[in-house]
N, C-alpha and C positions, 0 to 999 in steps of 0.2 A: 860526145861519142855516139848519141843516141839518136843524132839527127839522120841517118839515115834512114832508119826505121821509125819516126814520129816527125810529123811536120811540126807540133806543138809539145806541149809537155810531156816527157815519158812517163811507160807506164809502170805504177807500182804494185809488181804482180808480190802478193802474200801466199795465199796456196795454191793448190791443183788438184785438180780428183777429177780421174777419166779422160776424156779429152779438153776439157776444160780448165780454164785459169782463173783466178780471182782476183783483183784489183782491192786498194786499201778501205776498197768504197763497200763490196760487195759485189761490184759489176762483174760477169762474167761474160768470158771471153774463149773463143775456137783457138786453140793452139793448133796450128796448121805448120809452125817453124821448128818446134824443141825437137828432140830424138824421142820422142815416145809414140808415136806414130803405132809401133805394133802391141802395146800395151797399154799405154795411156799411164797418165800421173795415179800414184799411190794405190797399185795393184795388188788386191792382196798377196796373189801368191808370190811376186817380187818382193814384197816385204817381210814376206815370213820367210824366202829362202834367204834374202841381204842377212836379215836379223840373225837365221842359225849362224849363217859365216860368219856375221862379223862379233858372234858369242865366243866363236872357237878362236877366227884370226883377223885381224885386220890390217891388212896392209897392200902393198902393189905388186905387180911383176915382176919388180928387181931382185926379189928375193925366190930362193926354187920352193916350191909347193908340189907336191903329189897332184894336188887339183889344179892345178895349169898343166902339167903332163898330161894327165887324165882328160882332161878338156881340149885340147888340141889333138888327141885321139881319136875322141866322140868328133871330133870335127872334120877331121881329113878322111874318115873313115865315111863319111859320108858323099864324098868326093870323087873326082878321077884318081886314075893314078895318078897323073901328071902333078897333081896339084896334091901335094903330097906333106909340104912343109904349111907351118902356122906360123904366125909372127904375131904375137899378142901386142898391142896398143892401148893408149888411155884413152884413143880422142878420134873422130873424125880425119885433126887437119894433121896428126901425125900418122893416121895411116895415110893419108893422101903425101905426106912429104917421103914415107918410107917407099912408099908403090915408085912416085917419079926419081928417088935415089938410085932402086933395083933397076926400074928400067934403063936409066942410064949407064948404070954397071954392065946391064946386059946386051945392050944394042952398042954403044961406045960413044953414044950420040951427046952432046946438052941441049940441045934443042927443042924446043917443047912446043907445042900447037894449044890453045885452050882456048875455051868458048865461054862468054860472062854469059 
């Protein structure tokens, strides 16, 4: 599965800090691909806010929290009107499957255009 991304043996990343990743070797490596692009790997103040929540709560969306309320507030408030609702996801490729559900619902269409 990892032939895509390696012509030869994959890589075995062990940690991260900052923009950087580390191999089982010590080699380090430019993460240019993971989602941390605006903070980078083991930030502190990501990890001290993760750590308070997950002292208090841990768990997902599924469940109602004051702080998914409060958080999709802080969020649309910073917004148009128009753009008014939030839809909390875990992932990337479920927000990208919820966006092409809505738009379907909303134009009447299946049809889809996309570019590799």
């Amino acid at each position: 599965s990892c032939k895509v991304f390696y012509a030869k043996d994959p890589l075995k990343i062990v940690r991260a800090q900052g923009q950087y990743m580390f191999d089982e070797k010590g080699e380090k490596y430019l993460d240019c691909i993971n989602n941390v692009a605006h903070v980078g790997h083991s930030h502190p103040y990501v990890i001290k806010a993760a750590t308070k929540q997950m002292e208090l709560l841990n768990t997902n969306s599924r469940f109602l929290h004051d702080n998914l309320v409060q958080y999709a507030q802080r969020l649309t408030a910073t917004l148009p009107e128009r753009l008014s609702v939030c839809y909390l996801v875990n992932s990337g490729s479920e927000a990208n499957d919820l966006a092409l559900r809505l738009a379907r619902q909303y134009r009447g269409h299946q049809d889809v255009i996309t570019l590799e």
